[in-house]
Backbone bond lengths (Angstrom), bond angles and torsions (degrees), N, CA, C in turn:
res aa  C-N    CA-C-N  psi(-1)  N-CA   C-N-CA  omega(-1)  CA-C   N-CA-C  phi
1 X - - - 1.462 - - 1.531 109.68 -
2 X 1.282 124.19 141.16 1.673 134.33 169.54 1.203 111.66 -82.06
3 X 1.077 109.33 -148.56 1.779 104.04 -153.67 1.633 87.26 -165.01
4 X 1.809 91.24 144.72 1.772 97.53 -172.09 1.533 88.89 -123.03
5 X 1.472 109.02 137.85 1.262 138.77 167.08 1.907 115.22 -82.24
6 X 1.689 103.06 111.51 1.772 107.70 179.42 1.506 97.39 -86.98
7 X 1.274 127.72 108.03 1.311 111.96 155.09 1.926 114.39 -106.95
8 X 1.580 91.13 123.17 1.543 108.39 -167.91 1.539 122.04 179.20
9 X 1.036 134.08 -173.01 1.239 151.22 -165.59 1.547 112.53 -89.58
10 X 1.782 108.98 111.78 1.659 102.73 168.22 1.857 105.73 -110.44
11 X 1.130 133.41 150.82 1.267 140.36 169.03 1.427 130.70 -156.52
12 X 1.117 119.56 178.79 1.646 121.06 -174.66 1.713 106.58 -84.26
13 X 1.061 127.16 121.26 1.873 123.23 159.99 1.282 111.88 -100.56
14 X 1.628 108.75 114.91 1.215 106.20 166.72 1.344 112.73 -109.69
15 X 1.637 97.32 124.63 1.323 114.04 -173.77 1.597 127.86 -117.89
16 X 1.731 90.01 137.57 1.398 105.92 -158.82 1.755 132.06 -35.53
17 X 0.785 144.72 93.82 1.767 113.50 -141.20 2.332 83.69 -145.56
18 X 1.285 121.66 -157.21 1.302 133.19 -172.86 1.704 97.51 -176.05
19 X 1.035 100.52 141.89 1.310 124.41 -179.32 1.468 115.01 -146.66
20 X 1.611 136.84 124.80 0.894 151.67 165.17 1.731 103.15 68.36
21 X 1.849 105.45 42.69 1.107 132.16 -157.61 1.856 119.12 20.14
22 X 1.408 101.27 53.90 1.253 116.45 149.04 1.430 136.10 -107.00
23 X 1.451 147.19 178.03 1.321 117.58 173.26 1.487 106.81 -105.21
24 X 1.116 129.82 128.95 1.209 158.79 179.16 1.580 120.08 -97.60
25 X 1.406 130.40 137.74 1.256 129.88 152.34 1.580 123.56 -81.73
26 X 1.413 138.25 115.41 1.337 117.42 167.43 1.592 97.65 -108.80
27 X 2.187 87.55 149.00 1.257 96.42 -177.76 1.389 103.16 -93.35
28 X 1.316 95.29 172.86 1.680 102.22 -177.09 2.048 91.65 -147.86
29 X 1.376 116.10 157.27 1.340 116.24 131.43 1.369 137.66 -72.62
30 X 1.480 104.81 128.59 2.037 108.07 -173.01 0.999 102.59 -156.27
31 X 1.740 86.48 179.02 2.094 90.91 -165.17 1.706 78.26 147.24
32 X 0.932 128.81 110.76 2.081 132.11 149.07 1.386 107.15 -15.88
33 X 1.809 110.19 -67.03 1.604 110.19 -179.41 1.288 113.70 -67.52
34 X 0.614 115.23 -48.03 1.597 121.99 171.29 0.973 119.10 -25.81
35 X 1.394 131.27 -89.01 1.786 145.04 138.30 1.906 98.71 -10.71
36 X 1.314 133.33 -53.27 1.287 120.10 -174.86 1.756 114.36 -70.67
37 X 1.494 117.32 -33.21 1.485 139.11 -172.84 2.120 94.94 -71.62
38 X 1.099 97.57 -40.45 1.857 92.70 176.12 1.468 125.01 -99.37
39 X 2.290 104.41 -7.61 1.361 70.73 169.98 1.961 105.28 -102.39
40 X 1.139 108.72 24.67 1.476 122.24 -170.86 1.498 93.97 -79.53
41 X 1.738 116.38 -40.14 1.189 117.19 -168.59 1.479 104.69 -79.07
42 X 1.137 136.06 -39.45 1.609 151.55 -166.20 1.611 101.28 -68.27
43 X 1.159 125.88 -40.02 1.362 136.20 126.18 1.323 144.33 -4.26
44 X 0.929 101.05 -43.03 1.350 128.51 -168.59 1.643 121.20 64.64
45 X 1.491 114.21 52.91 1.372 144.87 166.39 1.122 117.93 -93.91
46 X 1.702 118.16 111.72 1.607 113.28 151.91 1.063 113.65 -57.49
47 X 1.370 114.21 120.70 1.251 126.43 159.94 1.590 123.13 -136.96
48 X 1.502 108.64 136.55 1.607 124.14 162.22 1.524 119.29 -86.36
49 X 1.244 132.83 141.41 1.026 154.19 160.36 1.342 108.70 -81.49
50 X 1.601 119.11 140.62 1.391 107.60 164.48 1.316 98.00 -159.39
51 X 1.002 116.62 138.42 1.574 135.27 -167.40 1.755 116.30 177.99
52 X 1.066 109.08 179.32 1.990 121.27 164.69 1.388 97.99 -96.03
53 X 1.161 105.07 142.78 1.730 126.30 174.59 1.686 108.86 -147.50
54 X 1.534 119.40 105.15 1.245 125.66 166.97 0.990 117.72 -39.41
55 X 2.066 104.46 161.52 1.173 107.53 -157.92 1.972 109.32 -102.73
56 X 0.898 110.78 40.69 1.707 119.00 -163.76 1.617 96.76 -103.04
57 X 1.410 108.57 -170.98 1.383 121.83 159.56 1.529 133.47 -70.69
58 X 1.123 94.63 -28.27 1.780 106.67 160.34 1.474 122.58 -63.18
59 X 1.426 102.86 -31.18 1.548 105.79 -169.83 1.935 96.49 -82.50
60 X 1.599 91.19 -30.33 2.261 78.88 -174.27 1.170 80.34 -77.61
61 X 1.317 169.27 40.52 1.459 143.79 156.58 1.313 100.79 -99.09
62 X 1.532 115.96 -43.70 1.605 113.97 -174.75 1.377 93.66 -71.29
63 X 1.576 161.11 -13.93 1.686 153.93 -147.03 1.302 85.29 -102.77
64 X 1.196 127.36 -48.00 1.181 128.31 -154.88 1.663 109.37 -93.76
65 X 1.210 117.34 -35.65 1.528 124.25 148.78 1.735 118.67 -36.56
66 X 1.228 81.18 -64.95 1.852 75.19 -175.61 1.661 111.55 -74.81
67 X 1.520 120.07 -26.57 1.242 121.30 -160.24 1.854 86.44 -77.20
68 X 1.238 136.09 -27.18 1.314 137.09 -163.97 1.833 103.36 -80.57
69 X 1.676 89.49 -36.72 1.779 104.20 179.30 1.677 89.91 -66.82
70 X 1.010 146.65 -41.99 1.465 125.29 -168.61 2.089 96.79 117.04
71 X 1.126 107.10 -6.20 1.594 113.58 -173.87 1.699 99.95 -82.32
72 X 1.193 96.64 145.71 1.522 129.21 -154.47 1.558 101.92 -96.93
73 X 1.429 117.31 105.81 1.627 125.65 175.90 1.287 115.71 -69.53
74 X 1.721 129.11 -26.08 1.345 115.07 -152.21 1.771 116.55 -49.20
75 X 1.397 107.77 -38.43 1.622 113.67 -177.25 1.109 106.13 -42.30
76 X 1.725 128.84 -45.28 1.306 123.39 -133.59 1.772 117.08 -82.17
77 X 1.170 94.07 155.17 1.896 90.04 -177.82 1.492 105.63 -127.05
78 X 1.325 123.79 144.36 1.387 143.78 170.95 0.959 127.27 -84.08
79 X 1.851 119.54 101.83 1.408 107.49 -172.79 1.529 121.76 -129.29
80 X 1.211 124.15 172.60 1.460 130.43 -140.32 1.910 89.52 -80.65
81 X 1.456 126.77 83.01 1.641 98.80 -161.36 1.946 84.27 -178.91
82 X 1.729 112.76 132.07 1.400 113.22 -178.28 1.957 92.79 -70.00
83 X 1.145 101.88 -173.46 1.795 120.69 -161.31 1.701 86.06 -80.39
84 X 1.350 142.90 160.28 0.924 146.42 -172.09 1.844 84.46 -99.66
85 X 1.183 108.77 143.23 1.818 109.77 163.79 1.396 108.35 -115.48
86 X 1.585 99.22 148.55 1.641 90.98 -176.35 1.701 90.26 -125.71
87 X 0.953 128.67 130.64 1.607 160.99 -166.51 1.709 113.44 -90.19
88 X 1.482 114.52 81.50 1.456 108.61 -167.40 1.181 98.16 -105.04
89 X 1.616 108.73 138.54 1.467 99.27 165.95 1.840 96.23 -149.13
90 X 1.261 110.28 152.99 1.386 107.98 -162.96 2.045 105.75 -110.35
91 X 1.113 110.38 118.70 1.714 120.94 171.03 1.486 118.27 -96.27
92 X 1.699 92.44 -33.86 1.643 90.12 177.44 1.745 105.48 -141.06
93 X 1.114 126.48 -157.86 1.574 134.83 144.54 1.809 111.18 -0.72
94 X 1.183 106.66 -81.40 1.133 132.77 -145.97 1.951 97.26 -103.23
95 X 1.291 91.77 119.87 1.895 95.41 174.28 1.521 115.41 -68.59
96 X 1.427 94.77 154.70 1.671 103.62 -168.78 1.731 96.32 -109.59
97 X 1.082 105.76 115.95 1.469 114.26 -169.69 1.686 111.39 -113.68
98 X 1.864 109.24 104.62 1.752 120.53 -166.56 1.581 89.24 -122.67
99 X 1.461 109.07 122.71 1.267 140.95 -169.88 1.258 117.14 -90.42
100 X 1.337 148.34 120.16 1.390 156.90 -150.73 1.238 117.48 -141.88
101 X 1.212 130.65 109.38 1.540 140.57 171.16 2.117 105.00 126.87
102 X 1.548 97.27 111.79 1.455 93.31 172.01 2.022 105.24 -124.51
103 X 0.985 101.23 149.55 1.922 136.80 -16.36 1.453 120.13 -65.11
104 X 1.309 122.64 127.45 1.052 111.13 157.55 1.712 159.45 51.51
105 X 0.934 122.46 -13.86 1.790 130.24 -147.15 1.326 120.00 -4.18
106 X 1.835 121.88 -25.76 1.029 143.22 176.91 1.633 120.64 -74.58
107 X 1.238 104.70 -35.15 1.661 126.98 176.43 1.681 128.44 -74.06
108 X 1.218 92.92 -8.93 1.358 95.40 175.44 1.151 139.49 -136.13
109 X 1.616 104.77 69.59 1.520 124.60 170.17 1.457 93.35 -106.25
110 X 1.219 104.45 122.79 1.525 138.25 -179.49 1.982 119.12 -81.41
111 X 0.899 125.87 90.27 1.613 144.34 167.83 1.942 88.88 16.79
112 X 0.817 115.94 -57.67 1.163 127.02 -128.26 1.683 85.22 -108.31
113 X 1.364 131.02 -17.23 0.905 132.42 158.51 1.673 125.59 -64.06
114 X 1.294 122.27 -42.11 1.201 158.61 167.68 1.760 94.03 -19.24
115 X 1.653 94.51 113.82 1.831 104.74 168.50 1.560 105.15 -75.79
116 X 1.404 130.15 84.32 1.398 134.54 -143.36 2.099 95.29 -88.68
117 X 1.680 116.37 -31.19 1.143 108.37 159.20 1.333 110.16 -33.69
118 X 2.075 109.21 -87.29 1.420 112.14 -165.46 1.312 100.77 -50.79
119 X 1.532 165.72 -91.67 1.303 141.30 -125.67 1.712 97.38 -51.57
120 X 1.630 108.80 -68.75 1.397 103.74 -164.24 1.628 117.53 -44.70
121 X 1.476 126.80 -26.33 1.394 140.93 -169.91 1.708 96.43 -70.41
122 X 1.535 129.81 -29.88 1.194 125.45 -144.89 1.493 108.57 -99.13
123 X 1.312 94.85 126.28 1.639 114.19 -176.40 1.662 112.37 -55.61
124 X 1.522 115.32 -30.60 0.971 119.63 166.97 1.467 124.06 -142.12
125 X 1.280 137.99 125.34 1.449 137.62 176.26 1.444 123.29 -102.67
126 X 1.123 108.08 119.46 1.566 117.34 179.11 1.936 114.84 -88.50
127 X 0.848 114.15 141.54 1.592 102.51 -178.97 1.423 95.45 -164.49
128 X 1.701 104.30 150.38 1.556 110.49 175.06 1.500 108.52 123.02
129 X 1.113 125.30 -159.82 1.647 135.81 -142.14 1.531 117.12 41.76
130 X 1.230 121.02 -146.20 1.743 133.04 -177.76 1.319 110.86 -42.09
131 X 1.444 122.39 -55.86 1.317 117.60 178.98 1.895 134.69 -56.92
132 X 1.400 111.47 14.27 1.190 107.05 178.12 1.716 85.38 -108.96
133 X 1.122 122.90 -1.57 1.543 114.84 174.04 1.860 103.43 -73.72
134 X 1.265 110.27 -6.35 1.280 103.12 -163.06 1.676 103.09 -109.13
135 X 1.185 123.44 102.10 1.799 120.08 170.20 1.547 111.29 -5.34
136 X 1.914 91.47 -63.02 1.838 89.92 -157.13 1.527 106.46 -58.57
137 X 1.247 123.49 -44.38 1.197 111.92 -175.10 1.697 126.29 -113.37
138 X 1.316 100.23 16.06 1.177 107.86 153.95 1.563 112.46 -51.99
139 X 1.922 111.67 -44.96 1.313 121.71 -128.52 2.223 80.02 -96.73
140 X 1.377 100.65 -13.48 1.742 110.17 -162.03 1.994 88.28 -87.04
141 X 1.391 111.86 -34.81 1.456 124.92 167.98 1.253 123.45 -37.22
142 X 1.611 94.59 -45.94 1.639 109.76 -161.78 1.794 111.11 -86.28
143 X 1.568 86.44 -37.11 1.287 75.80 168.53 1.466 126.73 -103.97
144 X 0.709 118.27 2.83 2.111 131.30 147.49 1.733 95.15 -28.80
145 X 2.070 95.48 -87.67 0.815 110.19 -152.71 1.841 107.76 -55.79
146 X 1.746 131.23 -26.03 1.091 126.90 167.79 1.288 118.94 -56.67
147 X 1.750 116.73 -30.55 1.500 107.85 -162.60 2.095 104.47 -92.22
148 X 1.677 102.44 -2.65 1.221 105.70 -166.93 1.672 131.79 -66.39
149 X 1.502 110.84 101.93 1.636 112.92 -153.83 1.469 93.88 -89.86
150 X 1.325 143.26 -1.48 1.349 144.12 163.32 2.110 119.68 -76.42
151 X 1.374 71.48 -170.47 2.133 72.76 154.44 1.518 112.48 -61.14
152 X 1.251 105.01 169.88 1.501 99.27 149.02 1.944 104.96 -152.24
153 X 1.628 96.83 164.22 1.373 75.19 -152.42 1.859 93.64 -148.82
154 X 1.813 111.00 118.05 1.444 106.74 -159.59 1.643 107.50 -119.13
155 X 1.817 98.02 149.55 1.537 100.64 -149.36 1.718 82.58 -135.60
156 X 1.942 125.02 108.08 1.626 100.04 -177.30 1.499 95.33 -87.12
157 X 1.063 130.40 -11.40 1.862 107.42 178.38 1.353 113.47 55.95
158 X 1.425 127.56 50.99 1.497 99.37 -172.54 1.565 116.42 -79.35
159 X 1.381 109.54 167.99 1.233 114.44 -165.52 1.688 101.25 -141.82
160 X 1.586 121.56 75.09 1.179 119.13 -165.19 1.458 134.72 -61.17
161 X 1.321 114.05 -8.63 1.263 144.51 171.84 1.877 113.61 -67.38
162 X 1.269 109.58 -8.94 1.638 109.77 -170.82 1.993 90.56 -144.17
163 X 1.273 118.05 31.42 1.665 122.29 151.84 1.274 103.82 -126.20
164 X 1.220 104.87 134.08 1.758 116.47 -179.09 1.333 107.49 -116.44
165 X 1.333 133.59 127.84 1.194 128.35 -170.04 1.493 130.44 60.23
166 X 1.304 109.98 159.75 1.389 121.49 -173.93 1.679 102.82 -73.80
167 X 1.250 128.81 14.53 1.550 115.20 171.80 1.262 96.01 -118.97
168 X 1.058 126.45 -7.90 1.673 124.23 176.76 1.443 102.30 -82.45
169 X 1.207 133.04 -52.74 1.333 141.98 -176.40 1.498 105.60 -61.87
170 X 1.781 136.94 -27.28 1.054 131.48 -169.05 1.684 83.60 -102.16
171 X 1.084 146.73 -29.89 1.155 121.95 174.02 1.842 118.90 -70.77
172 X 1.129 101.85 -37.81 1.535 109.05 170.96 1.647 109.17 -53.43
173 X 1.389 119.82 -33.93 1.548 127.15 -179.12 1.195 103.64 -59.77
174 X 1.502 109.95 -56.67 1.830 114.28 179.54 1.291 123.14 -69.61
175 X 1.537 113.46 -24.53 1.743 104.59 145.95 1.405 138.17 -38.84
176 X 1.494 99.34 -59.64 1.228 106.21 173.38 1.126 140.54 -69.58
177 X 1.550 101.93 -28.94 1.389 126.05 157.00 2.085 109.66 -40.03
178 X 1.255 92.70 -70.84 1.334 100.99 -172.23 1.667 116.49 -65.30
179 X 1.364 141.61 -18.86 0.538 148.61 126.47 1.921 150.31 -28.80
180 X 1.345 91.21 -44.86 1.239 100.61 158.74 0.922 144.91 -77.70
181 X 1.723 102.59 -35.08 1.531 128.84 168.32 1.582 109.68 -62.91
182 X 1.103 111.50 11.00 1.825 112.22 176.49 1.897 86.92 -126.93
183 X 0.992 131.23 -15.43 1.405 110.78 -154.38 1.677 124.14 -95.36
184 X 1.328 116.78 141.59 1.638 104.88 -171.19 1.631 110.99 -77.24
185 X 1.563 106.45 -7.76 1.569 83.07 -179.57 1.793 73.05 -169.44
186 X 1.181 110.77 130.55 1.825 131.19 168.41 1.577 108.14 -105.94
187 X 1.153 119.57 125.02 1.327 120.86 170.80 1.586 118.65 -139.10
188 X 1.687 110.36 127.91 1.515 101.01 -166.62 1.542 78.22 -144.14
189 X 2.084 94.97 177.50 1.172 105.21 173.55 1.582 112.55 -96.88
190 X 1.782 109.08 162.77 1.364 110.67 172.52 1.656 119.60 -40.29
191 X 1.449 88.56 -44.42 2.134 100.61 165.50 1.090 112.62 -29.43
192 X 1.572 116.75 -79.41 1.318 139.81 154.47 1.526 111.91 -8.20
193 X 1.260 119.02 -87.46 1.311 122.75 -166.96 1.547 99.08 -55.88
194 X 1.042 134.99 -46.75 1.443 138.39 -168.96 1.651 112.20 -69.72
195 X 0.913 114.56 -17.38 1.738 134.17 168.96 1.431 110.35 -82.21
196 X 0.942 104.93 -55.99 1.836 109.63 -177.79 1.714 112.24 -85.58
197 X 1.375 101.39 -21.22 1.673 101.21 -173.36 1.876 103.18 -134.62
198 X 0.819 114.58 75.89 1.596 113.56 -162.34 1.928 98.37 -81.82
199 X 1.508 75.22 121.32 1.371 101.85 170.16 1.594 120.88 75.08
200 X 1.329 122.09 9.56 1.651 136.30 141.72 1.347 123.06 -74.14
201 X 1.484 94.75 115.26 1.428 101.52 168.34 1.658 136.41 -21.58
202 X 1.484 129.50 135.73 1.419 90.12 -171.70 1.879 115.36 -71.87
203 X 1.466 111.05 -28.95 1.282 109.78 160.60 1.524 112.84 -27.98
204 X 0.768 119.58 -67.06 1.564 123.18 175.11 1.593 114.12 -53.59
205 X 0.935 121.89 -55.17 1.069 102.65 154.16 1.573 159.71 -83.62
206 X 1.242 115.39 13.95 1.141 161.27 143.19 1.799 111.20 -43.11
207 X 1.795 93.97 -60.01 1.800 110.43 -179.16 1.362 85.57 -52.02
208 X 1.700 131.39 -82.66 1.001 145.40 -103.78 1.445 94.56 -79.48
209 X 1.205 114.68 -40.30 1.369 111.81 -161.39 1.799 111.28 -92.31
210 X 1.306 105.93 -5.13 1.736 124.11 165.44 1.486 95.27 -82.09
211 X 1.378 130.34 -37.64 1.362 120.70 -178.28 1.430 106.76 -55.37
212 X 1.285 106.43 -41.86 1.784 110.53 -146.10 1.603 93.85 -71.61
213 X 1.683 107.95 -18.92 1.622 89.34 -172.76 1.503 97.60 152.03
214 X 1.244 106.24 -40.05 1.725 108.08 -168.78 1.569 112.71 -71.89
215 X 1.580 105.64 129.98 1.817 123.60 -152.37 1.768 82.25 -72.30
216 X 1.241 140.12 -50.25 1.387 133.50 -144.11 1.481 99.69 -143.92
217 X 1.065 138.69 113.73 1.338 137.72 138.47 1.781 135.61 -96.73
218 X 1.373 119.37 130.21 1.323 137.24 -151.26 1.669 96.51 -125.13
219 X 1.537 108.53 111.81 1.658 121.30 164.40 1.265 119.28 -109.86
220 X 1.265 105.23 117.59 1.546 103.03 -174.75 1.801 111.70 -97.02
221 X 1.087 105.57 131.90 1.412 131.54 -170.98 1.582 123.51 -71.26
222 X 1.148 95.50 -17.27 1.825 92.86 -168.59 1.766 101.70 92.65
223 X 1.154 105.42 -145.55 1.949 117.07 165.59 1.491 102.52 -66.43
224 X 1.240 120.93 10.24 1.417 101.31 -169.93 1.789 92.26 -99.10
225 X 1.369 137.93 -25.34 0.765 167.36 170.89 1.436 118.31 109.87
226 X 1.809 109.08 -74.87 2.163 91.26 -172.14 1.560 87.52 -173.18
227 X 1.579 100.48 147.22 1.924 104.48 -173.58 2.050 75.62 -117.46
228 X 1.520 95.38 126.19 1.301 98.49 154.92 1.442 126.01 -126.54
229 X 1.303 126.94 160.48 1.656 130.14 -132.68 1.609 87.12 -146.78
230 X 1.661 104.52 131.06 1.504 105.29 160.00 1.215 106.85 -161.29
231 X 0.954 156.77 176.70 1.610 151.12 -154.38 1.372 123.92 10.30
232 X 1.120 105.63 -116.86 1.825 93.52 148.89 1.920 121.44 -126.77
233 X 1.390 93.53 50.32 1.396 114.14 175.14 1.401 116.00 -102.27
234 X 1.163 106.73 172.57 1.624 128.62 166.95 1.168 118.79 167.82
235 X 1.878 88.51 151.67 1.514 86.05 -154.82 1.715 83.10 -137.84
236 X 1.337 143.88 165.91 1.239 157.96 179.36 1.461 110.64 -116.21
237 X 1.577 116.60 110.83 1.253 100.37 -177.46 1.974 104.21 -107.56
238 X 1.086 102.78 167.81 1.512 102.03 -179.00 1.616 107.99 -108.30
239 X 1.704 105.81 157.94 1.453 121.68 -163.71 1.462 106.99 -92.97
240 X 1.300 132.34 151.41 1.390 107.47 -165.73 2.007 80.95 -86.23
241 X 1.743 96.91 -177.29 1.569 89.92 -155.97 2.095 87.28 -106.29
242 X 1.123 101.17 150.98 1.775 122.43 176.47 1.113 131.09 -163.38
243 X 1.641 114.25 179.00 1.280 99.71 -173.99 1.251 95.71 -106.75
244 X 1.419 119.61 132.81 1.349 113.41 -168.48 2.058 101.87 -102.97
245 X 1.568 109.29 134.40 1.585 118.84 174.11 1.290 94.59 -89.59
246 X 1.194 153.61 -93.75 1.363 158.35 -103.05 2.020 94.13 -153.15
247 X 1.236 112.40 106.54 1.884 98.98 141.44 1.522 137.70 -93.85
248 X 1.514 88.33 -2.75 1.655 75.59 160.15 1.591 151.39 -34.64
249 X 1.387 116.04 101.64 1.345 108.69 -161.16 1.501 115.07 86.54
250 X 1.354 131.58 6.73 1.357 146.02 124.79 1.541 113.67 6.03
251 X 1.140 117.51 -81.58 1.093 148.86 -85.71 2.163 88.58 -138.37
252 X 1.097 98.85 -31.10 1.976 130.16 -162.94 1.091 105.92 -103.97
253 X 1.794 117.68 -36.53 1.441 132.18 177.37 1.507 100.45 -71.78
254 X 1.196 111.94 -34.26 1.889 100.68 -164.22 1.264 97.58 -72.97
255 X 1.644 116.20 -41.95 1.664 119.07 -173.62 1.688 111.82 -58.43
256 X 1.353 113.33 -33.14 1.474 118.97 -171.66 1.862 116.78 -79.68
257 X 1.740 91.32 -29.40 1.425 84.60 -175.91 1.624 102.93 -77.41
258 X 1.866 110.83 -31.74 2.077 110.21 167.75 1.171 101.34 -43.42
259 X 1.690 133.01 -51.90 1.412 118.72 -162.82 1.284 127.94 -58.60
260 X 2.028 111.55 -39.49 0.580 133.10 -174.05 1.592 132.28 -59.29
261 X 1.443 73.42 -35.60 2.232 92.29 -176.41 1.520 94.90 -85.12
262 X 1.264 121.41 -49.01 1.333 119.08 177.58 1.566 116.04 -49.14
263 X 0.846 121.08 -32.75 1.467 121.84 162.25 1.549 133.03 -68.98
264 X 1.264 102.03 -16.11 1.777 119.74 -167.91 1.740 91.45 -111.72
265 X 0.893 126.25 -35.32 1.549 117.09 -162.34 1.526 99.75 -130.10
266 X 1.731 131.66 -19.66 1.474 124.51 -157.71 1.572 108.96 68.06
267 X 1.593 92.15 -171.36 1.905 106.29 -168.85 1.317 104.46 -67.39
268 X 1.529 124.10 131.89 1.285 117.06 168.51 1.631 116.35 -66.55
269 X 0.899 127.55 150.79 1.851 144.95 -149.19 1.805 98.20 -80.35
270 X 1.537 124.60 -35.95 1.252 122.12 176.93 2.028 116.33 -157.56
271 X 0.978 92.34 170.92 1.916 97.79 172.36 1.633 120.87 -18.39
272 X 1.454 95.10 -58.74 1.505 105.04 177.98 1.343 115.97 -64.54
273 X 1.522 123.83 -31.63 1.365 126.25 -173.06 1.443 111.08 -63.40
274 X 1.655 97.98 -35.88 1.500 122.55 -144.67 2.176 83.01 -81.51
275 X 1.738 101.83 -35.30 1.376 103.98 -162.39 1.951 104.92 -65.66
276 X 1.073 98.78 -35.23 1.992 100.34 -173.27 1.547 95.32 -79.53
277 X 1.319 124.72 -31.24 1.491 112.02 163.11 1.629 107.12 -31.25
278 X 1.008 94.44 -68.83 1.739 118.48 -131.01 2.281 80.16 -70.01
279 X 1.015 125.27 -44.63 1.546 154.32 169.29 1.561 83.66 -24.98
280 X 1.459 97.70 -93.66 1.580 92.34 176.53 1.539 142.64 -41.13
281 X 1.261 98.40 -33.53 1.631 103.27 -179.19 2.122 101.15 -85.52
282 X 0.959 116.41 -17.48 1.224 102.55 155.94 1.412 133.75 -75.57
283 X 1.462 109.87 -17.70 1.398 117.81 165.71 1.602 115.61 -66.00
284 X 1.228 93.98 -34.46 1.686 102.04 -158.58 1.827 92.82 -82.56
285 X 1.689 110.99 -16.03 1.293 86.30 -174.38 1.535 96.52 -119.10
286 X 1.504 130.20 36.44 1.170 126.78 130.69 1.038 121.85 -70.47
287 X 1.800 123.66 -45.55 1.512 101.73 -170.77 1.454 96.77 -74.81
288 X 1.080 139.84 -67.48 2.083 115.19 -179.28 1.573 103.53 -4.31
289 X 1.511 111.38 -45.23 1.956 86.22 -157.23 1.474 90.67 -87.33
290 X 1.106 139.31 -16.48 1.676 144.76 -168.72 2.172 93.58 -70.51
291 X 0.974 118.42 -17.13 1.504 115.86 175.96 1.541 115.22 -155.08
292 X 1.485 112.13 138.26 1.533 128.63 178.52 1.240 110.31 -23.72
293 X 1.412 129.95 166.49 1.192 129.38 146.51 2.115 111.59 96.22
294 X 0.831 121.80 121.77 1.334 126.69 -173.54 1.615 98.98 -101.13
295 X 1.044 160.33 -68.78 1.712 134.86 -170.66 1.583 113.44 -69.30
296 X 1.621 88.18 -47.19 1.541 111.83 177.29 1.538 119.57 -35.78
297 X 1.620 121.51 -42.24 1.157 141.54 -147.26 1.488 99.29 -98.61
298 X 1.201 111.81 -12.92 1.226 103.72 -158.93 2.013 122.16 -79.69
299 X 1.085 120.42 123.66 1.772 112.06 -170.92 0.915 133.09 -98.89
300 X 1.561 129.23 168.24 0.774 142.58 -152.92 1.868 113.21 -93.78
301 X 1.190 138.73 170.94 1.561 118.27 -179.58 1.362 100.72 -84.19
302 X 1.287 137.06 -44.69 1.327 104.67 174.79 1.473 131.18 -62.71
303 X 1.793 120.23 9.81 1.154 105.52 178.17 1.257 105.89 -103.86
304 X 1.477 102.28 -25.68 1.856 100.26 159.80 1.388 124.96 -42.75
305 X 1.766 118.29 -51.71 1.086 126.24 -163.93 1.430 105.33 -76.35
306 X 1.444 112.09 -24.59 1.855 106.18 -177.14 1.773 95.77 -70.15
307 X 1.600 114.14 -62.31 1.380 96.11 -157.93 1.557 99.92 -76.40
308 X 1.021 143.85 1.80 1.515 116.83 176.65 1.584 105.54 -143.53
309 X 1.309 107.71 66.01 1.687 142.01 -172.56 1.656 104.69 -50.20
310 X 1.334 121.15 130.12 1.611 113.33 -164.46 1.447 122.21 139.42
């Protein structure tokens, strides 16, 4: 088996929580790729990480996080910058995510920094979320994704809280745009699509972004489960049904378990292949919501196969 390369964003979440009915921050490790780079490994996926990781105590907590997950440091670079914190606190459904520390810690792996062997070596490449908001490694992105002799595989994560204005949001469009149009399989949430494409169906958006180029696109639904897109098909698959505690990392699990199979078996051959993909990675990202914690939560295949036997 080969080995899939995460290039993306790791950081601290401090999340909103009370203790001894006071309000409290608990930390957690986070980052979209991040959560995708450990559950690839839980999996049983080689996988590298590659990104910037500050030089503080926060940053050895995430080295040692992933190095404990079985996730692969060589990519990573050390830079002069505290851990970026990301600030969750929940009002409704959906977490409100306010970002702390500029520049970045996550943003600045530099083109030229880039372990250009491992990307080109990697059977599969992941790229995308927050960090294409960032020049330096937007520009370390671009050329990943140029030197990438494997899959490649695009995730926009938006995070509406860090685009300012209507030219930030049309440049983020042409990210994704450009991005996809190289990618073997794009997968975002309905959120997602509804952020970048307000008020198109996700079917529709689904077409649009198979137009631009991208072989497979994957929408994840919430409980509804996931509309997946490949030629000029689609098909809607359903989530098995639970009570869900925590989705954190929901959402990272579906992308990790695609990475994962894609690495063990390659691209499935048509729709249907693409549909028991997509089957499994909703399993894998029920149990995430069945317990706390978004990287943490993430399982292993025999824990898939015990609770959802078949």
């Amino acid at each position: 088996m080969g080995h899939a390369v995460v290039l993306g964003e790791a950081l601290v979440d401090l999340l909103d929580s009370e203790h001894d009915g006071a309000p409290v921050f608990r930390q957690a490790i986070g980052g979209g790729p991040l959560n995708v780079a450990v559950g690839v490994a839980r999996l049983g996926g080689q996988v590298q990480f590659v990104g910037s990781l500050g030089e503080d105590t926060l940053a050895d907590r995430i080295r040692s996080f992933l190095t404990d997950a079985g996730v692969g440091l060589a990519g990573t670079v050390t830079v002069a910058a505290p851990t970026t914190l990301a600030v969750t606190t929940f009002a409704g459904p959906e977490p409100d995510f306010r970002f702390y520390g500029d520049p970045p810690s996550y943003g600045l792996l530099e083109a030229d920094a880039l372990d250009t062997d491992l990307v080109a070596g990697a059977d599969v490449l992941y790229a995308g979320s927050i960090v294409l908001l960032c020049p330096a490694t937007l520009a370390a992105a671009r050329r990943a994704w140029s030197l990438a002799g494997g899959l490649r595989v695009f995730d926009p994560n938006v995070r509406p809280r860090l685009l300012d204005g209507p030219d930030a949001w049309d440049a983020l469009r042409a990210v994704v745009a450009e991005f996809a149009a190289g990618a073997n399989l794009v997968k975002l949430s309905a959120a997602d699509a509804e952020l970048l494409y307000p008020g198109q169906p996700v079917e529709s958006v689904a077409a649009y972004l198979r137009e631009l180029g991208a072989k497979a696109v994957v929408v994840t639904l919430g409980a509804q489960g996931a509309l997946v897109a490949t030629g000029t098909e689609t098909v809607r698959v359903p989530a098995p049904k639970i009570e869900a505690v925590d989705a954190t990392g929901a959402g990272d699990s579906v992308m990790a378990a695609l990475v994962a199979d894609l690495l063990a078996d390659g691209e499935p051959a048509d729709l249907a292949g693409w549909a028991d993909r997509v089957a499994f990675a909703l399993r894998v990202a029920a149990v995430v919501c069945e317990s706390p914690g978004g990287a943490t939560s993430m399982p292993t295949r025999p824990q898939v196969h015990t609770r959802f036997p078949g």
